[in-house]
PyMOL Python script that loads the backbone (N, CA, C, O; Angstrom):
from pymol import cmd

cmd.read_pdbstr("""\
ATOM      1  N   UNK A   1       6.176 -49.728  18.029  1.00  0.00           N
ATOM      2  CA  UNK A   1       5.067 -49.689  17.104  1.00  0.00           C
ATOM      3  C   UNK A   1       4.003 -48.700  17.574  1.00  0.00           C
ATOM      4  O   UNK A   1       3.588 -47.846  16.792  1.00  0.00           O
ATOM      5  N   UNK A   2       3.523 -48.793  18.895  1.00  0.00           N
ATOM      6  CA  UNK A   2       2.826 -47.384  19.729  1.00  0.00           C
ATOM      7  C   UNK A   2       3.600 -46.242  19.504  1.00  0.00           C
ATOM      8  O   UNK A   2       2.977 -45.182  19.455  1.00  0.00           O
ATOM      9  N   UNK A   3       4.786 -46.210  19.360  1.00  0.00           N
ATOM     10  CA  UNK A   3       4.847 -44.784  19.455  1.00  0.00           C
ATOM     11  C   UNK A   3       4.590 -44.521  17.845  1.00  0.00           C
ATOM     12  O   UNK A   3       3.758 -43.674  17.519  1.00  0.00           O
ATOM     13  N   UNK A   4       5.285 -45.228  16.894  1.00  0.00           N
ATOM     14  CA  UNK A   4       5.257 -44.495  15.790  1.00  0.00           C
ATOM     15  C   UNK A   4       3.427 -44.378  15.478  1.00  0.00           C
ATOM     16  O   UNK A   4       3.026 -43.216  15.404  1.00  0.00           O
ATOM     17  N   UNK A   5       2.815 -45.009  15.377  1.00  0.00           N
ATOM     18  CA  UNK A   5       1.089 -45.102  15.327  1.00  0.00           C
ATOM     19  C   UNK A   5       0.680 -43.403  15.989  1.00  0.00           C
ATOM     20  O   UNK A   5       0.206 -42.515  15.280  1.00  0.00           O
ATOM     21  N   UNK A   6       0.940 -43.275  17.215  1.00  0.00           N
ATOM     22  CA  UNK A   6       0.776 -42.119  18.317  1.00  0.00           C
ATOM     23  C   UNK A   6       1.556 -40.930  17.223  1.00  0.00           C
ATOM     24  O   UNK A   6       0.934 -39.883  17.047  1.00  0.00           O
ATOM     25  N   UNK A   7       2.651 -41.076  16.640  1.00  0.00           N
ATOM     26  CA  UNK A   7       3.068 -39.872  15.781  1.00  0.00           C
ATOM     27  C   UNK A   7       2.088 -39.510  14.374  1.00  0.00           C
ATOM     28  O   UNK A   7       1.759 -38.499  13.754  1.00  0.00           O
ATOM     29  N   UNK A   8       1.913 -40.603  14.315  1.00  0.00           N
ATOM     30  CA  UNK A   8       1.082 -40.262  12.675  1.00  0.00           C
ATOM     31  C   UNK A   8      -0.169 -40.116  13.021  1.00  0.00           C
ATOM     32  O   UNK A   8      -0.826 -40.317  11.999  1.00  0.00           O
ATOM     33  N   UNK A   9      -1.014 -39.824  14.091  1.00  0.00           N
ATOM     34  CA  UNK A   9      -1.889 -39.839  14.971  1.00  0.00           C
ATOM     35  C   UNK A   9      -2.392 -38.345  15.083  1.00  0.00           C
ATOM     36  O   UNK A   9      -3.454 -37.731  14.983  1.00  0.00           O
ATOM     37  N   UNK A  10      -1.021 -38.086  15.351  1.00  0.00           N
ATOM     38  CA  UNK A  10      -1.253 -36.182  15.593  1.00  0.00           C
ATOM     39  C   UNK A  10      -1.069 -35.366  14.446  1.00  0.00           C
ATOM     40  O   UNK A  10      -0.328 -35.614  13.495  1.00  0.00           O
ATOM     41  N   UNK A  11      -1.655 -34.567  14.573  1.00  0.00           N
ATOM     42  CA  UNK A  11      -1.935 -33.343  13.521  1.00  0.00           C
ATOM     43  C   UNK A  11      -1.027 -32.145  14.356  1.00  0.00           C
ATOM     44  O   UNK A  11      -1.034 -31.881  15.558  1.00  0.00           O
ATOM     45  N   UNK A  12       0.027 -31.312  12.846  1.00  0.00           N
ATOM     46  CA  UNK A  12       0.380 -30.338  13.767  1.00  0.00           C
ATOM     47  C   UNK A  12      -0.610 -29.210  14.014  1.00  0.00           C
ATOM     48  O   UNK A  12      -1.666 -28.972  13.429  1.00  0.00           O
ATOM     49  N   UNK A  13      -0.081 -28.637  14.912  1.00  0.00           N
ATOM     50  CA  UNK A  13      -1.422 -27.786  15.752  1.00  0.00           C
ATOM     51  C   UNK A  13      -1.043 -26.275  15.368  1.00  0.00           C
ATOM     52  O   UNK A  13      -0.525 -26.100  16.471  1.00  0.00           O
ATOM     53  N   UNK A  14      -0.885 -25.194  14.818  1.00  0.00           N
ATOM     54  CA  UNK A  14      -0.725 -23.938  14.789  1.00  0.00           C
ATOM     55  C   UNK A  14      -1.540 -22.793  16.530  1.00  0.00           C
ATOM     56  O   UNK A  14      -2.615 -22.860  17.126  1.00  0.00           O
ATOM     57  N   UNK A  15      -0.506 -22.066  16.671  1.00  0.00           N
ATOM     58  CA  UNK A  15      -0.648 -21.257  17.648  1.00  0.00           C
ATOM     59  C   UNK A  15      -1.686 -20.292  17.388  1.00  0.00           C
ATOM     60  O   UNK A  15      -2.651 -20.051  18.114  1.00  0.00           O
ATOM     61  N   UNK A  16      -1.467 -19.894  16.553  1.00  0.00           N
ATOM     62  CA  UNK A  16      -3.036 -19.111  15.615  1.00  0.00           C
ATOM     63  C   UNK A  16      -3.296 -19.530  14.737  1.00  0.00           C
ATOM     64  O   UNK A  16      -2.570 -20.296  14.103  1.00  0.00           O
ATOM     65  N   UNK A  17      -4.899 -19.013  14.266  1.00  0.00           N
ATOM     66  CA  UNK A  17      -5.660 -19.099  13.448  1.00  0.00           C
ATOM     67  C   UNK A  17      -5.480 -18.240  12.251  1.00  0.00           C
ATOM     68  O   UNK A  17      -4.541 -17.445  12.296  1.00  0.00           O
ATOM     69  N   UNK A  18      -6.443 -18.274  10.873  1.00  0.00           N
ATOM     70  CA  UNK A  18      -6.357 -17.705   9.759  1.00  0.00           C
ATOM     71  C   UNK A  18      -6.491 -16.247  10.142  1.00  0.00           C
ATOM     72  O   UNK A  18      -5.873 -15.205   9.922  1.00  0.00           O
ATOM     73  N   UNK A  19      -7.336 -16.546  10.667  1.00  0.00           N
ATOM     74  CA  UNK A  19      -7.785 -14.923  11.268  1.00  0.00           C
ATOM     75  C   UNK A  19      -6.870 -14.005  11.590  1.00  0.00           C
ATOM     76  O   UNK A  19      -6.699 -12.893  11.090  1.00  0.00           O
ATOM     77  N   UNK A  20      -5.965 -14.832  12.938  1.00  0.00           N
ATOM     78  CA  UNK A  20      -5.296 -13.893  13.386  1.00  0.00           C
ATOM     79  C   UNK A  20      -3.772 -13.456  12.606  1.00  0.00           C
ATOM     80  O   UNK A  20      -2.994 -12.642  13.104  1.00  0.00           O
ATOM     81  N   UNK A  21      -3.559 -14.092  11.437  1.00  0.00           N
ATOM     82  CA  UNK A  21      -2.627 -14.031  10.815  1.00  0.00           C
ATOM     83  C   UNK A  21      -2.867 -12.949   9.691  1.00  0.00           C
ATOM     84  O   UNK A  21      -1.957 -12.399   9.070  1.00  0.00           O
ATOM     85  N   UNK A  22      -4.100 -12.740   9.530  1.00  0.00           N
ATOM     86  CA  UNK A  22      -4.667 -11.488   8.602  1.00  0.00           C
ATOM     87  C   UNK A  22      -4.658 -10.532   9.360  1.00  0.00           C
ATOM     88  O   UNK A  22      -3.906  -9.647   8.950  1.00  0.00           O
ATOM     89  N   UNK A  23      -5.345 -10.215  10.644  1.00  0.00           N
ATOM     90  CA  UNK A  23      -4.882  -8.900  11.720  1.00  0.00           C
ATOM     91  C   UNK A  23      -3.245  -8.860  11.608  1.00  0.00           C
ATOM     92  O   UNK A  23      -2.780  -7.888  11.012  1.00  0.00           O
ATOM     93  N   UNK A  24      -2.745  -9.395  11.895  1.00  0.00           N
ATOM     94  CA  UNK A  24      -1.142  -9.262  12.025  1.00  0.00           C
ATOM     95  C   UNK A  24      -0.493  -9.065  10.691  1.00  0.00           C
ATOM     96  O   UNK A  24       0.611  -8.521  10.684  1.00  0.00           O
ATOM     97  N   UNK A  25      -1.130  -9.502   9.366  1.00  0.00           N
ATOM     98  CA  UNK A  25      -0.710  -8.346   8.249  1.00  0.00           C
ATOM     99  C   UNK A  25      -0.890  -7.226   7.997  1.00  0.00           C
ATOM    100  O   UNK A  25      -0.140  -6.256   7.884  1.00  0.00           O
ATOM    101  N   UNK A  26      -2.311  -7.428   7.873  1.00  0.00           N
ATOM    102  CA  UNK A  26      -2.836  -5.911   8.146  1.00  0.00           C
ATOM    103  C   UNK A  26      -2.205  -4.838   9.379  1.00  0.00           C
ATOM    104  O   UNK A  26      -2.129  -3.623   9.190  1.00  0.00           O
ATOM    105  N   UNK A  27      -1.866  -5.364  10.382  1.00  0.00           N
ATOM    106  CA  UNK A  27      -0.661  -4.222  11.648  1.00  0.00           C
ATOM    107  C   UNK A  27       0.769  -4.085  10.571  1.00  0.00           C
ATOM    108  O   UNK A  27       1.304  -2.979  10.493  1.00  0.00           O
ATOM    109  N   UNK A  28       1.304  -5.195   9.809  1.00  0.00           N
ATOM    110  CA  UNK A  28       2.383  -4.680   9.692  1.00  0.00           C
ATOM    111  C   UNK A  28       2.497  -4.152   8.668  1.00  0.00           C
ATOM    112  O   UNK A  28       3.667  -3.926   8.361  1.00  0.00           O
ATOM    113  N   UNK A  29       1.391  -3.691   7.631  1.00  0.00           N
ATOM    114  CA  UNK A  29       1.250  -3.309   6.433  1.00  0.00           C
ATOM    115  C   UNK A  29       1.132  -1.167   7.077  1.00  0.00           C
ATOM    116  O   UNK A  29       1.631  -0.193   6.511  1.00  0.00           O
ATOM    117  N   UNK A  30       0.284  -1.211   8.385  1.00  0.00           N
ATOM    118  CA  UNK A  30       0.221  -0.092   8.683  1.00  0.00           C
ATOM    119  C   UNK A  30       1.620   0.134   9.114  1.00  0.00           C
ATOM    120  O   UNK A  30       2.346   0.983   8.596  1.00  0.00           O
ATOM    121  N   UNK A  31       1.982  -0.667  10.096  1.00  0.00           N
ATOM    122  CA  UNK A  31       3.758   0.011  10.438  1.00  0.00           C
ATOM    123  C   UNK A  31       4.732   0.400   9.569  1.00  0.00           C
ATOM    124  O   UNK A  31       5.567   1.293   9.712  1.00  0.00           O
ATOM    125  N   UNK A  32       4.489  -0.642   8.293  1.00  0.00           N
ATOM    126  CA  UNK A  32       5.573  -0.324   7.319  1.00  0.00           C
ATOM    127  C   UNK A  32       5.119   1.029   6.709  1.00  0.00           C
ATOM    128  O   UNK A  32       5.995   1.777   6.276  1.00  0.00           O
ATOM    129  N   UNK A  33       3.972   1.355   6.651  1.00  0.00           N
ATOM    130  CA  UNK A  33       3.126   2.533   5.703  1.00  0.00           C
ATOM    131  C   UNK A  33       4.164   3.859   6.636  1.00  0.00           C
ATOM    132  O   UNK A  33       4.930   4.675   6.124  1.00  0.00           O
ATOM    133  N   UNK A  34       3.799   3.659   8.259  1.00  0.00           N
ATOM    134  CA  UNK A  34       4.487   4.673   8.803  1.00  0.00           C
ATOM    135  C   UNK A  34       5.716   5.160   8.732  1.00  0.00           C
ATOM    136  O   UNK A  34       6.168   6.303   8.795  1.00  0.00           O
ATOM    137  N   UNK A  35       6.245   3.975   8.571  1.00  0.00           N
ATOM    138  CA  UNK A  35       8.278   3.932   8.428  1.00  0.00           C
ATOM    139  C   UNK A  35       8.546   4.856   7.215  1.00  0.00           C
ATOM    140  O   UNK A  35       9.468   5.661   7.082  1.00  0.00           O
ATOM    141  N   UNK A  36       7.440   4.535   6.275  1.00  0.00           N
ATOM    142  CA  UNK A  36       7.355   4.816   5.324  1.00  0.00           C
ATOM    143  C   UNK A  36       7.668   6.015   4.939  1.00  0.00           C
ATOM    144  O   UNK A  36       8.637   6.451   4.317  1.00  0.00           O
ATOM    145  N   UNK A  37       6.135   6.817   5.664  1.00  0.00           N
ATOM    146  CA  UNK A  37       6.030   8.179   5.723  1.00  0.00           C
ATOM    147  C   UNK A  37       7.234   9.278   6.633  1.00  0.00           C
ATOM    148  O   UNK A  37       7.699  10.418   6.648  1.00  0.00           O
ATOM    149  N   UNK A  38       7.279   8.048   7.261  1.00  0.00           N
ATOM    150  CA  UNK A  38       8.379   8.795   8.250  1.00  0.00           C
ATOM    151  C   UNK A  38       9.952   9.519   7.510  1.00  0.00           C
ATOM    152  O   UNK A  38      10.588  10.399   8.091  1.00  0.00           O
ATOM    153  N   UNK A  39      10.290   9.035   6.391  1.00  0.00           N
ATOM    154  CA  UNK A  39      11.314   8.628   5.768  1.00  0.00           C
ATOM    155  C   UNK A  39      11.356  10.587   5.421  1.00  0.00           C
ATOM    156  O   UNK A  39      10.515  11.470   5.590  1.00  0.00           O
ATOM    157  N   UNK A  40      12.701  10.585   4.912  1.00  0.00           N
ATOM    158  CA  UNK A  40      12.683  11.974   3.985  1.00  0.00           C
ATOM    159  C   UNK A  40      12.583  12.954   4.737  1.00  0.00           C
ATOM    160  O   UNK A  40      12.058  12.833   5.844  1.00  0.00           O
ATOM    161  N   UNK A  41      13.051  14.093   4.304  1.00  0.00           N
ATOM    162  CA  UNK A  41      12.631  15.370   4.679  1.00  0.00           C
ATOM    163  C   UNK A  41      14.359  15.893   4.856  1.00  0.00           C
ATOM    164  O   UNK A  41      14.654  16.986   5.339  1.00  0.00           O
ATOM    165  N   UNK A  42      15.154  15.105   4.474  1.00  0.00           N
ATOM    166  CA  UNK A  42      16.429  15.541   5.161  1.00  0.00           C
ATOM    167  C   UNK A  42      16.981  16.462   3.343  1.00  0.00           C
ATOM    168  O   UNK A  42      16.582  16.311   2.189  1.00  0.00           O
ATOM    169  N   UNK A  43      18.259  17.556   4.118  1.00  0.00           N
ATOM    170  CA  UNK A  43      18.956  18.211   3.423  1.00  0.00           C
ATOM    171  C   UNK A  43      19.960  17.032   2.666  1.00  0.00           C
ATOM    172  O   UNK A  43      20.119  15.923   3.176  1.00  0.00           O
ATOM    173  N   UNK A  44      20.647  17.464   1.302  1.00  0.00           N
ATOM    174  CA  UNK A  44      21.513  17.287   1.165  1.00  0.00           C
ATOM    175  C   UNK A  44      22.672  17.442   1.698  1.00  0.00           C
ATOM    176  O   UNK A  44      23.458  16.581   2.096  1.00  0.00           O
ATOM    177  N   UNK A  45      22.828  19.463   1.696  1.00  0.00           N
ATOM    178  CA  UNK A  45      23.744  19.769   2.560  1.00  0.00           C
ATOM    179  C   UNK A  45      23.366  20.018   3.857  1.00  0.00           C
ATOM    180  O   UNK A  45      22.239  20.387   4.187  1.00  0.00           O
ATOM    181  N   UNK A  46      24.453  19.787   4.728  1.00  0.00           N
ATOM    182  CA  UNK A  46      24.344  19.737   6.484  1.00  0.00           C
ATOM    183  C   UNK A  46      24.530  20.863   6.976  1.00  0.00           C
ATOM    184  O   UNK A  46      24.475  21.087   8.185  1.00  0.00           O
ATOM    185  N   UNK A  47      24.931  22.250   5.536  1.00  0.00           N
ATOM    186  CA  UNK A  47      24.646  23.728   6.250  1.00  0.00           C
ATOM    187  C   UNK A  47      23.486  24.408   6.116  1.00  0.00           C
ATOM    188  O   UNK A  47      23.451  25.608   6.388  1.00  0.00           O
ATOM    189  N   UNK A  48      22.167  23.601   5.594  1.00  0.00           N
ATOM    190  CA  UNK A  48      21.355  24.393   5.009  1.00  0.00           C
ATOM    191  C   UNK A  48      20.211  23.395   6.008  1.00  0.00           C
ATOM    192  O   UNK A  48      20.139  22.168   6.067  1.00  0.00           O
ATOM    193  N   UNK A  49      19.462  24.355   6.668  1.00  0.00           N
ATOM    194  CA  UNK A  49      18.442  23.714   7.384  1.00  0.00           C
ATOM    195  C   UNK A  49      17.070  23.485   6.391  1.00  0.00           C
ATOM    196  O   UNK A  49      16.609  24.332   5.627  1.00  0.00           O
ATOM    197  N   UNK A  50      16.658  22.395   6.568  1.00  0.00           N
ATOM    198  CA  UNK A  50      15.586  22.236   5.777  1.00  0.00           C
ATOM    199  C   UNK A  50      13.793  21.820   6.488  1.00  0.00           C
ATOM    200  O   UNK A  50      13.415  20.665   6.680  1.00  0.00           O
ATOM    201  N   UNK A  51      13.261  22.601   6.663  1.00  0.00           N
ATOM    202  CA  UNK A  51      11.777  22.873   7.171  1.00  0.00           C
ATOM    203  C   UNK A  51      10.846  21.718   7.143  1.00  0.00           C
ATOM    204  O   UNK A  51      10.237  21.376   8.158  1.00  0.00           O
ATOM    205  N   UNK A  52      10.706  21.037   5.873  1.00  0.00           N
ATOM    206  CA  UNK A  52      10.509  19.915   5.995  1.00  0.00           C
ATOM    207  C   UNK A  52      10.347  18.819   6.777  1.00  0.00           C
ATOM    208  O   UNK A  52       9.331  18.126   6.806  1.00  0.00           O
ATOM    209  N   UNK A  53      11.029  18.704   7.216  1.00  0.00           N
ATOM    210  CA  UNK A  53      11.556  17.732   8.445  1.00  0.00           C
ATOM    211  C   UNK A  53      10.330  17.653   9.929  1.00  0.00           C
ATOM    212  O   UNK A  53      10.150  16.714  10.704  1.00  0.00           O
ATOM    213  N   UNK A  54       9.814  18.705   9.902  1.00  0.00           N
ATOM    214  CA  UNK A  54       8.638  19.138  10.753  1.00  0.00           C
ATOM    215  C   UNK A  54       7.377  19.056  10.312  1.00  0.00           C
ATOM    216  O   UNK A  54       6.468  19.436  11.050  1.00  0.00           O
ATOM    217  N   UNK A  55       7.033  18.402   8.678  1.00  0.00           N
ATOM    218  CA  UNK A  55       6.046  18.341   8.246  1.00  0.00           C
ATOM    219  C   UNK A  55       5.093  17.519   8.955  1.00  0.00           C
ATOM    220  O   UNK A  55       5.529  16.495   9.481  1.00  0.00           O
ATOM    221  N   UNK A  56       3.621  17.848   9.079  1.00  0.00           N
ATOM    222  CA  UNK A  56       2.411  17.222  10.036  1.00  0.00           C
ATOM    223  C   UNK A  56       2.715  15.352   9.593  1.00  0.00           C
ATOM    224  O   UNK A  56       2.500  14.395  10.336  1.00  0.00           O
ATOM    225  N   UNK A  57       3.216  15.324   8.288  1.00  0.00           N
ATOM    226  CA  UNK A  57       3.060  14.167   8.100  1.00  0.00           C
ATOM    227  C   UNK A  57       3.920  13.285   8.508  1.00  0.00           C
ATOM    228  O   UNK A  57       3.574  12.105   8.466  1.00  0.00           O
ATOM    229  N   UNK A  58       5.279  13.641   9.013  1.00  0.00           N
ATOM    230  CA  UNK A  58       6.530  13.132   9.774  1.00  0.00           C
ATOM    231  C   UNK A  58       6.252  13.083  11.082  1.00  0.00           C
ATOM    232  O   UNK A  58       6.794  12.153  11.680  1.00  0.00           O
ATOM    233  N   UNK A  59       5.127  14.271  12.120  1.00  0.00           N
ATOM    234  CA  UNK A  59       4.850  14.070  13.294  1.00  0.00           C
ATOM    235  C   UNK A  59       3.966  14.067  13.732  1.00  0.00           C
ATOM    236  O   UNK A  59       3.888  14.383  14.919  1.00  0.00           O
ATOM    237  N   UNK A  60       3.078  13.785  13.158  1.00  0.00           N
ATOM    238  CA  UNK A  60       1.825  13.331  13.217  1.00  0.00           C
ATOM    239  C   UNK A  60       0.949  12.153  12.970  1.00  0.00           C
ATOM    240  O   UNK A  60       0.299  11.604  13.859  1.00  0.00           O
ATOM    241  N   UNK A  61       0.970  11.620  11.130  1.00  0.00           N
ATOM    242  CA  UNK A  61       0.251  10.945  10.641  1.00  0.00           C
ATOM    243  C   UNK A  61       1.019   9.617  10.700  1.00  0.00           C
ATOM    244  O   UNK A  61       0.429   8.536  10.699  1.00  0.00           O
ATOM    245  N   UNK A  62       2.556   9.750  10.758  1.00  0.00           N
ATOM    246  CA  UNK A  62       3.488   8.319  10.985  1.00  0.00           C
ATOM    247  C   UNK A  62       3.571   7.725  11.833  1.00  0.00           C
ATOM    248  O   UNK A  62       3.401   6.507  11.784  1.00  0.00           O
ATOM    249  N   UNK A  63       3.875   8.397  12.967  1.00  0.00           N
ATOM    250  CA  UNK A  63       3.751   8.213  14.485  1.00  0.00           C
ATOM    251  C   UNK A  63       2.755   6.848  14.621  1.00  0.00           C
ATOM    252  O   UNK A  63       2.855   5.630  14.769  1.00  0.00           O
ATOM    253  N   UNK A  64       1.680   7.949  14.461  1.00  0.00           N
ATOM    254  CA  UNK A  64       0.350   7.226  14.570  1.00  0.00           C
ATOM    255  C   UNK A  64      -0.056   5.902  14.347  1.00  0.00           C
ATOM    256  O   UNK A  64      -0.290   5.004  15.155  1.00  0.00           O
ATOM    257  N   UNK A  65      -0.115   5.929  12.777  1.00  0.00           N
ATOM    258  CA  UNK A  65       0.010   4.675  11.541  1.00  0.00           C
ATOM    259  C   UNK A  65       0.992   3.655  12.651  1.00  0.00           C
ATOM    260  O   UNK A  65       0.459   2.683  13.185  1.00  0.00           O
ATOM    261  N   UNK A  66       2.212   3.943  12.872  1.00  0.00           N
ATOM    262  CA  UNK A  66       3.037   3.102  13.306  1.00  0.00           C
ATOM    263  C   UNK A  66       2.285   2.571  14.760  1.00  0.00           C
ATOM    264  O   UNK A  66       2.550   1.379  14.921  1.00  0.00           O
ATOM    265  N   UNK A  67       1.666   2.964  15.552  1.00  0.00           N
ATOM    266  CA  UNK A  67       1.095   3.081  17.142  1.00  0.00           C
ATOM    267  C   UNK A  67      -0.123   1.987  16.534  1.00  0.00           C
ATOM    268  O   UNK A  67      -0.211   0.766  16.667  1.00  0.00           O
ATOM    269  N   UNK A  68      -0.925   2.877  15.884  1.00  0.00           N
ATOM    270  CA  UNK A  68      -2.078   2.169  15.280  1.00  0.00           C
ATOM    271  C   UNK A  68      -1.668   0.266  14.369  1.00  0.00           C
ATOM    272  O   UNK A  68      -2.565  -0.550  14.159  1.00  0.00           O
ATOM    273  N   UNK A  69      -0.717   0.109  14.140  1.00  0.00           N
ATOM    274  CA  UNK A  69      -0.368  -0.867  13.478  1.00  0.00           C
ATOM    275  C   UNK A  69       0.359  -1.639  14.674  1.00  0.00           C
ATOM    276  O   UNK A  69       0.664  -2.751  14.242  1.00  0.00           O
ATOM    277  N   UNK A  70       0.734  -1.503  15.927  1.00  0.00           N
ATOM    278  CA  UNK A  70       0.966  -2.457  16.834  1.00  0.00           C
ATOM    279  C   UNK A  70      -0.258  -2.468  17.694  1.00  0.00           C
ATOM    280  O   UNK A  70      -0.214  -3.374  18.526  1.00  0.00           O
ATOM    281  N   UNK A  71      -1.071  -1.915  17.730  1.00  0.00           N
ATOM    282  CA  UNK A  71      -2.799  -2.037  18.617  1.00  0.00           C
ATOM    283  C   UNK A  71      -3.006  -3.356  18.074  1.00  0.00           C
ATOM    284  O   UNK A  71      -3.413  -4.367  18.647  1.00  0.00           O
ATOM    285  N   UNK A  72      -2.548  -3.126  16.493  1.00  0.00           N
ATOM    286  CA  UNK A  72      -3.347  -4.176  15.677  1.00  0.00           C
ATOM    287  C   UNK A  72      -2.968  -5.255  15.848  1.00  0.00           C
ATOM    288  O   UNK A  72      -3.700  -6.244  15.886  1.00  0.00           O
ATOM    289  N   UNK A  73      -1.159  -5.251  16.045  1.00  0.00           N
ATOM    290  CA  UNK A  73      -0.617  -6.487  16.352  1.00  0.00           C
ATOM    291  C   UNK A  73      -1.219  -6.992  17.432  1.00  0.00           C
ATOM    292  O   UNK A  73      -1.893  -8.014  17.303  1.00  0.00           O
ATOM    293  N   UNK A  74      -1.078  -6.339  18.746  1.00  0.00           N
ATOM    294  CA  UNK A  74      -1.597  -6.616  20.113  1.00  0.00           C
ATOM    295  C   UNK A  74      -3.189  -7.536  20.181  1.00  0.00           C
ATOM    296  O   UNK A  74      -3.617  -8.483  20.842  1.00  0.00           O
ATOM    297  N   UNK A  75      -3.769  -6.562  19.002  1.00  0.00           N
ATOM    298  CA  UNK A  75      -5.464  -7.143  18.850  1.00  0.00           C
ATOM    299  C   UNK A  75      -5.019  -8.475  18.408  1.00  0.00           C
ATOM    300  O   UNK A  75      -5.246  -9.423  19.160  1.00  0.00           O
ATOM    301  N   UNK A  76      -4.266  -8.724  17.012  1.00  0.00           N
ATOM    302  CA  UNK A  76      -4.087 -10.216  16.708  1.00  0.00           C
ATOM    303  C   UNK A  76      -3.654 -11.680  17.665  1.00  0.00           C
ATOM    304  O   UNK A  76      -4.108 -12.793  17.400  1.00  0.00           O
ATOM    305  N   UNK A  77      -2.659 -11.387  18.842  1.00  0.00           N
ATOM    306  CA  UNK A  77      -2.071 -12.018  19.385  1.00  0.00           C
ATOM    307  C   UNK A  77      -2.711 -12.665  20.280  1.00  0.00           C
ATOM    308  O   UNK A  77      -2.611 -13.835  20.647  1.00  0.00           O
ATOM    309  N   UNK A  78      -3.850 -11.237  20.845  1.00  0.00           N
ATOM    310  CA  UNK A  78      -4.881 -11.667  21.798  1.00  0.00           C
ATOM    311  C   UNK A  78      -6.366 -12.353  21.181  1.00  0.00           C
ATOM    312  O   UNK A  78      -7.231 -12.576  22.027  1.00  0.00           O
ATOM    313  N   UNK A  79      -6.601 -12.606  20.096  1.00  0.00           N
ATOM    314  CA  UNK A  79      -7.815 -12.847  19.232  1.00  0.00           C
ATOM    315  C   UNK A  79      -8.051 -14.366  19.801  1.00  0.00           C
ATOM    316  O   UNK A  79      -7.202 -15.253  19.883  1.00  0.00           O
ATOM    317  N   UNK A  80      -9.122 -14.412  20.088  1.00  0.00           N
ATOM    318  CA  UNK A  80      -9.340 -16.312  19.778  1.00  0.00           C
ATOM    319  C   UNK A  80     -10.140 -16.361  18.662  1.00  0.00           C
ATOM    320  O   UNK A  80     -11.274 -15.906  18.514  1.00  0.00           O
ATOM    321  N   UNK A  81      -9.452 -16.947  17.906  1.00  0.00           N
ATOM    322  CA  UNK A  81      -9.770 -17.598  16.308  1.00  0.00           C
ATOM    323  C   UNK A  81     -10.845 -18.585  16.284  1.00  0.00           C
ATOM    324  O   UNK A  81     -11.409 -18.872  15.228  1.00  0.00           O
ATOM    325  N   UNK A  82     -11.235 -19.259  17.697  1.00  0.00           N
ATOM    326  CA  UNK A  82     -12.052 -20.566  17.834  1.00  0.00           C
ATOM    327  C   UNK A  82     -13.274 -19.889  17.819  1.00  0.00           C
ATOM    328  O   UNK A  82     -14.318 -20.264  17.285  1.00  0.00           O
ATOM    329  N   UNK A  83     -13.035 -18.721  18.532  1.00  0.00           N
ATOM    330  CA  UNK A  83     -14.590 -17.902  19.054  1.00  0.00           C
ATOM    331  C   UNK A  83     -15.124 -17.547  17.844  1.00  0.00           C
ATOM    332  O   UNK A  83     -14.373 -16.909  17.106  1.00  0.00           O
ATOM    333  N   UNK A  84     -16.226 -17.795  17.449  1.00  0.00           N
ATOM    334  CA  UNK A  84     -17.479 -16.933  16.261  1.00  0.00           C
ATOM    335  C   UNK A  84     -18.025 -15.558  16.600  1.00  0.00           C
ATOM    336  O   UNK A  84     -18.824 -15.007  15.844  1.00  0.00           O
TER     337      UNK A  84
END
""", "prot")
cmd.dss("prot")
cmd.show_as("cartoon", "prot")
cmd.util.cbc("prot")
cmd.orient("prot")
């Protein structure tokens, strides 16, 4: 009879907060953005080189987005949600 009382007693407890579950969308909304950008640039044919592929936005702005969107994760994981 104690134990079952002691079960309905407890509340489940979540590892994070609201908070940190919005940082951690917001990271994977940027990673996916990068994957994103990253995508494309390729030939049809495999004898014809295509320039593209080197665009600032494939090695530069994706990279990034993607780097920048696990900071974010990292920021979420480490957040205390309790703190104001």
């Amino acid at each position: 009879m104690g134990e079952k009382k002691r079960k309905e007693a407890t509340k489940p407890v979540f590892v994070f907060g609201k908070k940190n579950y919005k940082f951690m969308f917001i990271g994977l909304g940027f990673i996916a953005l990068g994957f994103i950008l990253m995508s494309g640039g390729g030939s049809d044919d495999p004898n014809v080189f295509n320039p593209e592929i080197f665009h600032w936005r494939r090695i530069r702005l994706a990279p990034t987005l993607v780097l920048i969107g696990f900071g974010i994760q990292i920021y979420a994981i480490l957040l205390n949600p309790d703190k104001k």
